[in-house]
KEVOTOR-920278 format. One record per residue (C-alpha): x, y, z; residue in three letters. Coordinates in pm, whole numbers, plus 50000, padded with zeros to 5 digits. Layout:
N
XYZala;...
// end
This chain:
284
792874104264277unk;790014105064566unk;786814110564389unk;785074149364441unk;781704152164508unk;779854188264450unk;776444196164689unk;774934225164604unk;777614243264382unk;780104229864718unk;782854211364579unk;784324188364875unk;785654155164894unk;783114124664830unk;784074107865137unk;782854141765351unk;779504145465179unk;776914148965412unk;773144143665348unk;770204143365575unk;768604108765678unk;764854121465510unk;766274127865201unk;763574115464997unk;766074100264772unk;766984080465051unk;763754068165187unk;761964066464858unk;764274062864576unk;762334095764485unk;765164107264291unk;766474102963917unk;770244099263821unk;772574100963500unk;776014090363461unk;778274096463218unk;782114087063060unk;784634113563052unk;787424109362814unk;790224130862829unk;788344154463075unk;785254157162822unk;781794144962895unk;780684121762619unk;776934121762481unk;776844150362744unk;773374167662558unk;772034134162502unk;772234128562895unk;770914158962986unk;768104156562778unk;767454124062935unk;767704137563318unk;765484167863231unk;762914146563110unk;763144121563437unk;762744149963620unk;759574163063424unk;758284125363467unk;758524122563843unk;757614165763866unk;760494169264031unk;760994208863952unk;762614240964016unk;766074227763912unk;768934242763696unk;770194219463457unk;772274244863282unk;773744251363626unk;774364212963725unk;776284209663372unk;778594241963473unk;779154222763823unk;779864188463629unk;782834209863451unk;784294228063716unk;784004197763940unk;786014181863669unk;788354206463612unk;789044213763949unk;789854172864003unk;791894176363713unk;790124145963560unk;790424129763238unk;789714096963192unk;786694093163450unk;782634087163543unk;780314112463615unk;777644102563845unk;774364131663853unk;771504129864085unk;768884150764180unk;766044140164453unk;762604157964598unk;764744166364908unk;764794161865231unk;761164166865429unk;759174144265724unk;758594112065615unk;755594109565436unk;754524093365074unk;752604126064941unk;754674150964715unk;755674174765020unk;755064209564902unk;758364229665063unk;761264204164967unk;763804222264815unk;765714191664558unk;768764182864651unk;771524183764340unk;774634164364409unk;777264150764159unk;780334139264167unk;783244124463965unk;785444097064008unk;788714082163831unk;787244056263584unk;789614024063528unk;788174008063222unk;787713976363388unk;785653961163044unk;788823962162799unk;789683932162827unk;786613914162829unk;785613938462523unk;788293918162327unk;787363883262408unk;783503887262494unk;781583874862826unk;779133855362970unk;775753865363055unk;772663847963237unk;769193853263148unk;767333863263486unk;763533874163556unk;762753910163476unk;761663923563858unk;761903958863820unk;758953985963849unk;756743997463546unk;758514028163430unk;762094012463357unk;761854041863113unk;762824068063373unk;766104064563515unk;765614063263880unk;767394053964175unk;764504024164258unk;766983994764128unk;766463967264359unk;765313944964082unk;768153954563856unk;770353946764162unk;769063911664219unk;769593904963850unk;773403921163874unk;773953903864223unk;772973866964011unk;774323873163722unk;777933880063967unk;777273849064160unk;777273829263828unk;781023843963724unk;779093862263470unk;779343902063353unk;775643909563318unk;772003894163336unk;769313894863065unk;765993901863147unk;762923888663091unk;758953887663141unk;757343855263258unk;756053846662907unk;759673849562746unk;759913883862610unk;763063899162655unk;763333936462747unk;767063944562858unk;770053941263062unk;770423947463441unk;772613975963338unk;773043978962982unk;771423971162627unk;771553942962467unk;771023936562071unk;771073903361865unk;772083901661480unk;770753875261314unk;771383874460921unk;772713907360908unk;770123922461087unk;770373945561403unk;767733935161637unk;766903955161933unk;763533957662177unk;761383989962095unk;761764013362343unk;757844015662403unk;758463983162575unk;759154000662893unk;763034000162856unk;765324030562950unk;766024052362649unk;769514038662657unk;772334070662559unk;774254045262402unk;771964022162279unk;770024050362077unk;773814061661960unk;774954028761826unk;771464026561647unk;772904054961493unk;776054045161412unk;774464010861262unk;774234035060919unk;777594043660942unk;778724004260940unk;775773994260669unk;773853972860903unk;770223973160849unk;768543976361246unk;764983959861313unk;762653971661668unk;761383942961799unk;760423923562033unk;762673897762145unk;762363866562301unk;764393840562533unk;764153813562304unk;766093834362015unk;769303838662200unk;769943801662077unk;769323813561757unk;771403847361722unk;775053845661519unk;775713878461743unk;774993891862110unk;776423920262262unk;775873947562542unk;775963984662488unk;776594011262782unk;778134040662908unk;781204024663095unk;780863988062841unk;780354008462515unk;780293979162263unk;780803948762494unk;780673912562267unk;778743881162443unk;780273852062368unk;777213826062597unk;773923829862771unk;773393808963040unk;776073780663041unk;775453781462589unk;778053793362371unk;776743817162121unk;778303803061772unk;782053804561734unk;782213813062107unk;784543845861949unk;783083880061898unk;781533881261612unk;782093901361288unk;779453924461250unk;780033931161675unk;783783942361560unk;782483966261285unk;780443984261556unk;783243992761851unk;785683997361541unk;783144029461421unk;782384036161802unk;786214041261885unk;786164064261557unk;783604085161684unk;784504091762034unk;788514098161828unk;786924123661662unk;784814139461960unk;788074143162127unk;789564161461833unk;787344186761829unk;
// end
């Protein structure tokens, strides 16, 4: 199934979007984006994203959009695709004006989404765990809004790929860890849930705030902290957390095999209760 974009309430084929060269999105990045899973043609965490991509666009005063209209397009965009098991991909820029830094004042934003066939290329490596690299943390200062400016987390992706590796750690010069290229990361360490704060200037993760969550409903105790490069030697458990990865075990860091080299216990609990919940979300 070709994936179908919508423009403006215009559903059309992705493949014959069109969208002006000055997009400011396109020159400046001056845009934020959300994506999201759909299982069985239902957006999952779909308030939890929302919320997210109306506060992006409060953050960069990107205004005069509809969000309740964008999530109506998201589900007719779906249902006319006849999706089910697939990714939503949301993004709304300043629009399209002469090219000039300043906040032009008559840009009207552009809203595009579309939705494409998901193949849930992380199953297997879900079951047996991957390897990761640790990689300098290049990205802007407000990795808490989710814009399209991800050069730095494409470096880190683009290395981390180069090294036969699923995803790259990152971190500031003197050590501390903040997060992934394109996920979360947490560490257990006797027992313990250990994730970075997010007033470290990390994206408010969707699924790294829900598995925080579901840490109650598998009795692990989780600690906000500050992390550092030198304790990934010391961790009995890594693993990655996202919207296509959900619960993804990491089995080394940079050439070093975490423990066992297996995906650990405590890692299992936590995509067993995962897979519960988005069970029941589909029974509903």
């Amino acid at each position: 199934m070709n994936p179908l974009a919508n423009l403006h309430g215009k559903i059309m084929p992705l493949d014959e979007l069109r969208i002006s060269a000055l997009d400011r999105g396109f020159i400046f990045g001056d845009a934020v984006y959300e994506v999201l899973r759909v299982y069985q043609g239902k957006p999952w965490l779909e308030d939890e994203h929302f919320d997210r991509f109306t506060r992006g666009l409060s953050e960069l005063r990107i205004t005069g959009v509809d969000m309740p209209r964008m999530r109506r397009r998201m589900h007719e965009t779906i249902k006319a695709g006849g999706f089910t098991e697939a990714m939503a991909y949301l993004q709304v820029t300043r629009g399209s004006a002469p090219r000039k830094h300043a906040f032009p004042k008559d840009a009207v934003p552009l809203e595009l989404l579309w939705i494409q066939e998901y193949a849930d290329t992380y199953r297997p490596l879900c079951q047996t765990g991957c390897s990761v690299i640790t990689h300098p943390d290049l990205r802007w200062h407000r990795a808490d809004i989710k814009t399209t400016n991800l050069l730095g987390n494409v470096l880190a992706n683009q290395a981390a790929t180069e090294a036969g590796c699923a995803e790259a750690i990152l971190y500031l010069p003197d050590g501390t860890l903040t997060e992934a290229s394109h996920s979360s990361f947490f560490a257990i360490k006797n027992g313990q849930l250990h994730t970075t704060p997010l007033k470290a200037n990390v994206l408010p993760s969707i699924t790294r705030n829900y598995v925080v969550k579901l840490c109650a409903q598998a009795n692990i105790e989780v600690v906000e902290r500050m992390l550092h490069r030198r304790e990934l030697d010391e961790a009995d458990e890594l693993f990655l957390v996202g919207t296509t990865c959900e619960v993804l075990p990491i089995i080394q860091v940079d050439g070093r095999v975490v423990k066992s080299g297996k995906p650990g216990p405590l890692t299992r609990r936590l995509q067993a209760v995962y897979t519960e919940n988005v069970q029941a979300f589909l029974r509903k």
